[in-house]
FIDONU-311621 format. One record per residue: residue in one letter; x, y, z of N, C-alpha, C in turn. Coordinates in pm, whole numbers, padded with zeros to 5 digits, always signed. Atoms other than C-alpha are relative to their C-alpha. Layout:
N
AXYZXYZXYZ;...
//
This chain:
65
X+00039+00132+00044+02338+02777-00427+00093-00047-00110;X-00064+00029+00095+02531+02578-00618-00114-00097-00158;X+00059+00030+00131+02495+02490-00996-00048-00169-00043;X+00048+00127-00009+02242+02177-01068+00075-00066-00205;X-00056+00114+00048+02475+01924-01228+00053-00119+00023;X-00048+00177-00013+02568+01560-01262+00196+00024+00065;X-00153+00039-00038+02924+01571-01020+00024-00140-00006;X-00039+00111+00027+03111+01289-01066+00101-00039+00146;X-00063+00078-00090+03253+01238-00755-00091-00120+00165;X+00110+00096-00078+02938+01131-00540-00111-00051-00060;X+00116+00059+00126+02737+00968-00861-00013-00127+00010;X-00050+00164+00010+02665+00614-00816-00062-00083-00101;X+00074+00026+00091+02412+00598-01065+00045+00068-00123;X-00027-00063+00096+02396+00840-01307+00001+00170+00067;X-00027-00075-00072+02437+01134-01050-00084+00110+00028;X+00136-00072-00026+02073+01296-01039-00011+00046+00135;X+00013-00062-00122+02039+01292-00692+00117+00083+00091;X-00126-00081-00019+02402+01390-00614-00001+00176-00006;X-00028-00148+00074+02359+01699-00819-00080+00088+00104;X+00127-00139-00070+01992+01794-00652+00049+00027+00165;X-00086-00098-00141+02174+01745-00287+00033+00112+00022;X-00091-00081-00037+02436+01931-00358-00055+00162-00042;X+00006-00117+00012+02241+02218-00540-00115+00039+00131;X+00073-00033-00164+01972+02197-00211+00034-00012+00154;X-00114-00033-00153+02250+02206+00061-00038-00137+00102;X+00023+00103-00091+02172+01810+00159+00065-00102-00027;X-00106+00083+00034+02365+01493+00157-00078-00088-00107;X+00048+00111+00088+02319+01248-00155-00076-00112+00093;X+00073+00125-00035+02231+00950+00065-00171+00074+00072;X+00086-00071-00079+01914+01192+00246-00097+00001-00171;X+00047-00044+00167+01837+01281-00184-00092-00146-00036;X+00023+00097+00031+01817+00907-00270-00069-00098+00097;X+00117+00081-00059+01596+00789+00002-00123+00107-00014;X+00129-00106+00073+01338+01073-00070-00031-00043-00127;X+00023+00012+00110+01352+00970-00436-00075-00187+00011;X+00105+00117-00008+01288+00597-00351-00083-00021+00084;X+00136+00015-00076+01016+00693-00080-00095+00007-00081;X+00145-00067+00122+00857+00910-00363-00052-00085-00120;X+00002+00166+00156+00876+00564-00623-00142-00050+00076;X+00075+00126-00075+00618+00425-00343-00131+00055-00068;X+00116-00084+00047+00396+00693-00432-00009-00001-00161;X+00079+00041+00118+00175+00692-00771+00064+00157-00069;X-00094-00093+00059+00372+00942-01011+00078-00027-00109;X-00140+00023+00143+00616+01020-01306+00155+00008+00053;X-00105-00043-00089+00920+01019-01036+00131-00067-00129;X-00097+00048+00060+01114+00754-01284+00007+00081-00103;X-00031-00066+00171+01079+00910-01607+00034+00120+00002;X-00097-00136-00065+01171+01279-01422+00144-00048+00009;X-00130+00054-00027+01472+01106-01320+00076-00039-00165;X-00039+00023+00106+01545+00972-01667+00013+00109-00064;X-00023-00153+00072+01487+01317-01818+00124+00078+00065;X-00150-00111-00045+01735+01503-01539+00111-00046-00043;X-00090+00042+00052+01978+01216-01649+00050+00049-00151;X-00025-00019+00118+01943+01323-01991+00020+00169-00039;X-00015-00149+00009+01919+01715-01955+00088+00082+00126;X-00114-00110-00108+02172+01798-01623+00122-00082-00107;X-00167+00007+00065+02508+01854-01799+00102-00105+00091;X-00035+00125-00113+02799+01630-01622+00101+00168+00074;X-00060-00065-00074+03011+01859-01377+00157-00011-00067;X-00118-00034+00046+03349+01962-01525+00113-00021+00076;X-00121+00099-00087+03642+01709-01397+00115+00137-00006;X-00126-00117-00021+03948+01944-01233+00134-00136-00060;X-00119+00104+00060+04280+01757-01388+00082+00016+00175;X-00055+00075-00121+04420+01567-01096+00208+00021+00001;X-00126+00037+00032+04793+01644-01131+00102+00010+00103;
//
């Protein structure tokens, strides 16, 4: 499994769901319709989201050279 962090290359937001894809072996766009099915439903889904934004680290850019 890979390590749950904010990559920056499939982030369009602030890269929450990107991260949980990639550390649960599924594509971002599959992540981010689960997350706004689960908005429909009665829950703390936003303010989770605001917290992973604020507590997943960002993914460590490789120098492009």
């Amino acid at each position: 499994m890979a390590a749950l962090v904010r990559p920056h290359d499939t982030r369009m937001i602030a890269g929450v769901c990107a991260g949980l894809a990639r550390r649960f072996g599924t594509r971002p766009a599959t992540m981010r319709v689960i997350f706004v099915v689960s908005c429909l439903l009665p829950g703390p889904q936003f303010l989770l989201y605001l917290a992973l934004w604020i507590l997943l680290p960002n993914a460590q850019r490789q120098p492009s050279w």
